[in-house]
Legacy VTK file of the C-alpha trace (Angstrom):
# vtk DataFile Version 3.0
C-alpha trace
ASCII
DATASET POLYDATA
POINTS 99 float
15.135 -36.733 -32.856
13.320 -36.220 -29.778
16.448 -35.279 -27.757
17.276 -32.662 -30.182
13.548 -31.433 -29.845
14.527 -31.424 -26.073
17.645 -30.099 -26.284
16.389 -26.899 -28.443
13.457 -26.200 -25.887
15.985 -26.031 -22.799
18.313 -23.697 -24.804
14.886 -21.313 -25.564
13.691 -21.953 -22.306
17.503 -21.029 -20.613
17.242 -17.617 -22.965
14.249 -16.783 -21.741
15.050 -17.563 -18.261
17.946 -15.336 -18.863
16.225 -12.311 -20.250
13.651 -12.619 -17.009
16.573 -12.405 -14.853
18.037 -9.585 -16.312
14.593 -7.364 -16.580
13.734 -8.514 -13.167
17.578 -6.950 -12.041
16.462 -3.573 -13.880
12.693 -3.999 -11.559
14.870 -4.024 -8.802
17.168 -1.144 -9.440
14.568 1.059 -11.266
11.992 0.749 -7.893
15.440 1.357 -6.017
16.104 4.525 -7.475
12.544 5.575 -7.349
12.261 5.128 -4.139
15.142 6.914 -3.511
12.869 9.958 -4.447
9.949 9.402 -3.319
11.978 9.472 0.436
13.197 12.831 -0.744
10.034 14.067 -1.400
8.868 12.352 1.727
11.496 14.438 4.081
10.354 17.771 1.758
6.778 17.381 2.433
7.832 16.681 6.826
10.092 19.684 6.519
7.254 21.880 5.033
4.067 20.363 6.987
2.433 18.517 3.793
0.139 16.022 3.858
2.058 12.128 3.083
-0.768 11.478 0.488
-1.451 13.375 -2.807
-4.841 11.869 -3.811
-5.408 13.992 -6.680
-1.843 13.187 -8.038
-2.349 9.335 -6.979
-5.487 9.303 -9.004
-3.746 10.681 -11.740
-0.928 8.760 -11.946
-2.662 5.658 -11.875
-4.740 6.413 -14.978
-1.427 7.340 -16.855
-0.109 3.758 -15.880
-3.228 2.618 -17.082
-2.590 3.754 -20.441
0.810 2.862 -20.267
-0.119 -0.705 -19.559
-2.475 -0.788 -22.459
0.285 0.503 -24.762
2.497 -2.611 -23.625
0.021 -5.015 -23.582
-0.052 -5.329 -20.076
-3.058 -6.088 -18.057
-4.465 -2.439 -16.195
-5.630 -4.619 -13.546
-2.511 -5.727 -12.855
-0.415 -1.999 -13.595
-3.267 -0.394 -11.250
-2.754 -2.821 -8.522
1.087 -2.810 -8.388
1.382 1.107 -8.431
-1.217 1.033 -5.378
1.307 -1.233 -3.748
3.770 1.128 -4.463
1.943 4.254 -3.093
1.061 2.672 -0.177
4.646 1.850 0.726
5.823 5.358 -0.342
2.771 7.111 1.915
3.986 4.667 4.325
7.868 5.887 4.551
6.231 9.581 3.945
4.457 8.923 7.675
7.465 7.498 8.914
9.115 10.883 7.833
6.428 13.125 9.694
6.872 11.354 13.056
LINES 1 100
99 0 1 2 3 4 5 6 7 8 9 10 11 12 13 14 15 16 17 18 19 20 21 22 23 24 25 26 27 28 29 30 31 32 33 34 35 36 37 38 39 40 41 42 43 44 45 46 47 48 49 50 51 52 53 54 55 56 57 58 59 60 61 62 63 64 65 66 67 68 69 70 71 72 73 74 75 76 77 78 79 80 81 82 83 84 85 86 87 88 89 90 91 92 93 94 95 96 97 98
């Protein structure tokens, strides 16, 4: 009996392991396509002399992930603090873009 008990929490555990795997391929390819425009914009805002940063639109965005994060019952802490990541490495390649 306890082997089966075993045996049943490995397969649950190898479906969820499974399911992680594949949403963690579709974080990868989602922040690769995003940052595929956020380097276009970068090169825009270098050919047009704008600023790398947007604060106003920064600000914003991060209260809209905010709420997003609420509605999937996902810590804001944790949304707010990964989009800042993000930012910073996209104001980061926008400098790279305006020297």
């Amino acid at each position: 009996m306890t082997q089966d008990v075993t045996t049943r929490a490995a397969q649950i555990l190898a479906g969820h392991r499974e399911s992680i795997d594949r949403l963690d391929a579709i974080l990868i390819y989602t922040l690769g396509e995003r940052f595929k425009h956020t380097q276009a914009v970068g090169r825009l805002k270098a050919e047009h002399d704008l600023p790398p940063s947007d604060p106003a639109r920064e600000t914003q965005q991060i209260a809209r992930l905010e709420d997003l994060a609420l509605q999937a019952d996902l810590d804001p802490e944790f949304a707010k603090k990964f989009l800042r990541f993000v930012i910073d490495e996209v104001i980061r390649h926008h400098e790279q873009h305006q020297s």
